[in-house]
C-alpha positions in Angstrom: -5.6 8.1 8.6 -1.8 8.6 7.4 -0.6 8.6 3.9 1.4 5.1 5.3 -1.8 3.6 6.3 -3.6 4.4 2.7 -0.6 3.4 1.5 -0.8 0.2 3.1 -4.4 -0.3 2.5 -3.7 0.1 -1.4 -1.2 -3.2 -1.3 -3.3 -5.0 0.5 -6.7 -4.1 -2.5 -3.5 -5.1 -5.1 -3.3 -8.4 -3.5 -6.7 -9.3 -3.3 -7.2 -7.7 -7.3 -4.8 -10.8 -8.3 -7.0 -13.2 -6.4 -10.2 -12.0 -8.1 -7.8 -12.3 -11.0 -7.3 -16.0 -10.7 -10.7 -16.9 -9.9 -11.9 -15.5 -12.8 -9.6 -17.4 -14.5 -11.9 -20.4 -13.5 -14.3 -22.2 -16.3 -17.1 -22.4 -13.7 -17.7 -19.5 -12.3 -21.4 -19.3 -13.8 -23.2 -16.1 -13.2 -20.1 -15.4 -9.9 -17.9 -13.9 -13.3 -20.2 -11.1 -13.4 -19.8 -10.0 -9.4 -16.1 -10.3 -10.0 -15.6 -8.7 -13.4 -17.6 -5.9 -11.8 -15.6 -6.4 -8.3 -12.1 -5.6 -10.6 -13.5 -2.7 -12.3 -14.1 -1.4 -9.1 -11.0 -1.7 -7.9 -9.1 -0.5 -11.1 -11.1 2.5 -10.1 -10.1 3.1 -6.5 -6.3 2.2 -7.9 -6.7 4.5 -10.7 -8.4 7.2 -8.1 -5.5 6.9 -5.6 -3.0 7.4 -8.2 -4.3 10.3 -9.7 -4.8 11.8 -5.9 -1.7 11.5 -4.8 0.4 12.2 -7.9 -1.5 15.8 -7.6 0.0 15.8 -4.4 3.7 15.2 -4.8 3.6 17.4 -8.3 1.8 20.5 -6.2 
């Protein structure tokens, strides 16, 4: 897999993060807000994770 493809694959997780966002915007979500709060933190984690990978690349 190419740095374009991960690349790629990244905007794609951004764009679904703001859809999570927006659902859990919804009042009745029940016992769904807990899947998706823990679905974000998950993906703040791969973000954060790809960041800090690949700005160790480009500084080394």
């Amino acid at each position: 897999m190419t740095l374009e493809m991960i690349k790629t694959q990244i905007e794609q997780i951004k764009l679904k993060r703001n859809s999570l966002l927006q659902l859990l915007e919804q009042p009745n979500l029940g016992t769904l807000r807990i899947d998706v709060n823990q679905a974000l933190e998950e993906m703040d984690d791969l973000l954060d994770e790809f960041e800090r990978v690949f700005q160790e690349k480009s500084q080394a």
